[in-house]
C-alpha positions in Angstrom: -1.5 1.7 41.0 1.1 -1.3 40.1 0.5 -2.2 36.7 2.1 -5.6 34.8 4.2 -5.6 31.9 2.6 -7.7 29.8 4.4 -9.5 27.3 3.3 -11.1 23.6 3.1 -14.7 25.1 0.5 -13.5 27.9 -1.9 -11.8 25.1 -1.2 -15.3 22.9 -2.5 -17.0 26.1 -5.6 -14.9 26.7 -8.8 -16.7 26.0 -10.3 -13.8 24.3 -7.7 -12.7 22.4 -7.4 -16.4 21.0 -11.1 -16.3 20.3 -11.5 -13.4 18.5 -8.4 -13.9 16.2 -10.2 -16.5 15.3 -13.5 -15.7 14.7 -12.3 -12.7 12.8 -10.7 -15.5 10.8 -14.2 -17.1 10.4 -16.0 -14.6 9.7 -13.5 -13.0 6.4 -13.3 -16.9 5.3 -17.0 -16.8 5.1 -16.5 -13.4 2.7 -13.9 -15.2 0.8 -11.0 -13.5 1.9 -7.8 -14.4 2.8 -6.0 -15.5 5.5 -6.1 -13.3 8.5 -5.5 -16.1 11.1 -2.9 -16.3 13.5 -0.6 -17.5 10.9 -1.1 -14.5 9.6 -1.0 -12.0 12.7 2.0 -13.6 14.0 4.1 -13.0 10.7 2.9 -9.6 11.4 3.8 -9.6 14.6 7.5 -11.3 13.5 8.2 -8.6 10.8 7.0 -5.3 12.4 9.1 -6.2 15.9 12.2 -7.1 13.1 11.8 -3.6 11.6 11.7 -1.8 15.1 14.7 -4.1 16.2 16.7 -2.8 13.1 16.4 0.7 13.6 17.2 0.5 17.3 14.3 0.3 19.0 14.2 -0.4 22.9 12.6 -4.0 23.8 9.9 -2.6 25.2 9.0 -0.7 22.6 9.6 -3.9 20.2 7.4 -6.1 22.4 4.6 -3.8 22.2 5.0 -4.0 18.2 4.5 -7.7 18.6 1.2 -7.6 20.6 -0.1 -4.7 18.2 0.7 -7.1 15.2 -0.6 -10.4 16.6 -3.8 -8.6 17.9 -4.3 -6.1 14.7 -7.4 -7.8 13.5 -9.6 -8.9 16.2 -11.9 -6.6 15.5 -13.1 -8.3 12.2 -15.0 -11.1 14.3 -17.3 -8.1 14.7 -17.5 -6.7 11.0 -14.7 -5.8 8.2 -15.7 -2.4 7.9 -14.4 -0.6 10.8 -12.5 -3.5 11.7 -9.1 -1.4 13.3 -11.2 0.7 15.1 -13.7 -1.8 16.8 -10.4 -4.2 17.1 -8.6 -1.2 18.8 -11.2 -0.8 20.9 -11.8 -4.6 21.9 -8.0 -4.4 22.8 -8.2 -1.3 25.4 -10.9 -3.3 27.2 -8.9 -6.7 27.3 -5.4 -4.9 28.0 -7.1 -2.7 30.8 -7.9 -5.7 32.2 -5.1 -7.6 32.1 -3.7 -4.8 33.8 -1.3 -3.1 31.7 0.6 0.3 31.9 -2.2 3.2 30.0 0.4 4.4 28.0 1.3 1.3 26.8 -1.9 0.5 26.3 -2.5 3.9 23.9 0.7 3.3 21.6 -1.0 -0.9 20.9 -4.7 1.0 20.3 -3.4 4.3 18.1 -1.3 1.2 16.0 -4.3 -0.8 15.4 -6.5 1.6 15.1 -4.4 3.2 12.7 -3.7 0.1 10.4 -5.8 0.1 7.8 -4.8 1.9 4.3 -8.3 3.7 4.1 -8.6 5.7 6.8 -5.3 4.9 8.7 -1.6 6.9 9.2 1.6 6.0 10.8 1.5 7.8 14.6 3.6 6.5 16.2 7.2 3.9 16.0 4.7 1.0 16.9 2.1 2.1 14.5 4.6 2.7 11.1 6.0 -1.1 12.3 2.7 -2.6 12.1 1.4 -1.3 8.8 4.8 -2.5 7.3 4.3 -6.0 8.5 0.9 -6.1 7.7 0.9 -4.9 3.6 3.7 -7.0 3.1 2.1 -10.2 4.1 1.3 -11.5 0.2 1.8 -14.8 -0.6 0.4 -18.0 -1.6 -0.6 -19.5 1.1 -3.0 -17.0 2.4 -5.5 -18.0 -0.8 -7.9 -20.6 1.3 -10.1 -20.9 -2.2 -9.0 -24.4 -3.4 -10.9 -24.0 -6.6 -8.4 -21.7 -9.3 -11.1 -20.8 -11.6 -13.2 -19.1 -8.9 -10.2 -17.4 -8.1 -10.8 -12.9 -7.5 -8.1 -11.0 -8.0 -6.9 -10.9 -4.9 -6.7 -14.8 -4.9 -4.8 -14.3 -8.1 -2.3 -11.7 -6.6 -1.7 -13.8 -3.6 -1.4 -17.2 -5.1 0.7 -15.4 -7.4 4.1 -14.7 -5.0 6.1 -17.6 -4.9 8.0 -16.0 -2.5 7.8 -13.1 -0.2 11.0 -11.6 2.2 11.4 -8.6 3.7 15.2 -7.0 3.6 16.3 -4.3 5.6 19.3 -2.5 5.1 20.3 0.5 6.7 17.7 3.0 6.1 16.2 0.7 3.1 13.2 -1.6 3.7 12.6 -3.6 0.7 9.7 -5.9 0.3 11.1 -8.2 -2.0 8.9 -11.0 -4.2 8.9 -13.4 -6.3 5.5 -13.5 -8.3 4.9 -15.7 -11.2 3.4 -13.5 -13.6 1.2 -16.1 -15.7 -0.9 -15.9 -12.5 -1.1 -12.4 -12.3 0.5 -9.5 -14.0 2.3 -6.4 -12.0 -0.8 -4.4 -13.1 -2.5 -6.7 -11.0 -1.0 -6.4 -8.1 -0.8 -2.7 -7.8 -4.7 -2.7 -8.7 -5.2 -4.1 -5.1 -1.7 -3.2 -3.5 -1.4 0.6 -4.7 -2.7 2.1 -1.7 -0.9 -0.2 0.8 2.1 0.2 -0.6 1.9 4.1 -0.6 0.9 3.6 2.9 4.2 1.5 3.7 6.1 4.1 1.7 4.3 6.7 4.8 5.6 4.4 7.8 8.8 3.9 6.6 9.3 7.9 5.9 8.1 8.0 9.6 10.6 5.8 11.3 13.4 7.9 8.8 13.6 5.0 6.7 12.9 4.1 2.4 10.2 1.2 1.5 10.9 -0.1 -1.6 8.8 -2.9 -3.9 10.8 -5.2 -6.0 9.1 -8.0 -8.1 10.9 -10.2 -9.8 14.4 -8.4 -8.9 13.0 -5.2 -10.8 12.2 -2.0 -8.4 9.2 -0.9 -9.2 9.1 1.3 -6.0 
């Protein structure tokens, strides 16, 4: 059987995927989350193809880290809970049909089913890249609450990073931010952000590799 190698631009195109990413969207605005649009899947997608890229990856292997990112939280327009399984599973049937390569297909499934800090590891190159991108993503505008005394804490945290940039050197990926702490203190942040980092801190051991947290200039991890 012939299969195609699909690229990030083809899933972008895809009538489903572009649904679902944005129903998901819906459905966490509606539970007062924040932003898990396609502004936010495709800095996923940006940042866990730039950490594959700087440890050598093949482009294959990089593009697949794209369409795991931009794709990681379909299954949301479902439910939250469960969300990287069901999403995993929503993208097996849609890449099946699409036609890609079953192999490929397992490494973009494994990732997103894989993402989330609660029940989630790194298996795989494509898999450590993704969780990176995605507990990294904090900044301030991913709060879609306009109204700062209703603000939760992970409002606060969010609204909170002025600015956000991850730095790779050699074998050091450092997320880097700039949070102003009248918003939110750095007991804050690892209140809601503990467990993702530690997760990071697991990917980033898996590709060989050092995360690091630095608020503020001042590593903390």
């Amino acid at each position: 059987m012939m299969y195609k190698t699909i690229t990030l631009e083809e899933v972008k195109q895809n009538s489903e995927v572009c649904s679902y990413v944005e129903s998901g969207d819906d459905v966490l605005n509606v539970m007062g989350y924040t932003d898990h649009s396609a502004g936010h899947t495709s800095i996923v997608a940006r940042d866990a193809s730039r950490v594959l890229k700087a440890f050598g990856y093949d482009e294959r292997t990089i593009e697949l880290a794209k369409i795991a990112g931009y794709t990681h939280d379909i299954g949301n327009t479902i439910n939250r809970v469960g969300h990287a399984q069901t999403g995993a599973l929503m993208m097996f049937s849609i890449l099946s049909r699409m036609g890609m390569n079953p192999n490929e297909i397992a490494i973009i499934t494994s990732s997103i089913g894989h993402h989330d800090e609660k029940d989630g590891l790194p298996v795989n190159p494509v898999s450590a890249a993704l969780i990176i991108g995605d507990k990294s993503d904090v900044r301030r505008s991913r709060v879609k609450n306009k109204d700062f005394q209703t603000f939760d804490i992970h409002d606060r945290v969010n609204y909170s990073v002025t600015s956000s940039e991850i730095e790779i050197i050699e074998k050091d990926i450092n997320l880097k931010l700039e949070v102003d702490l009248s918003i939110c203190s750095v007991a804050e942040y690892f209140e809601i952000f503990l467990a993702r980092m530690v997760m990071s801190q697991k990917a980033a051991n898996f590709l060989n590799a050092s995360f690091h947290l630095y608020i503020n200039g001042t590593k903390l991890l």
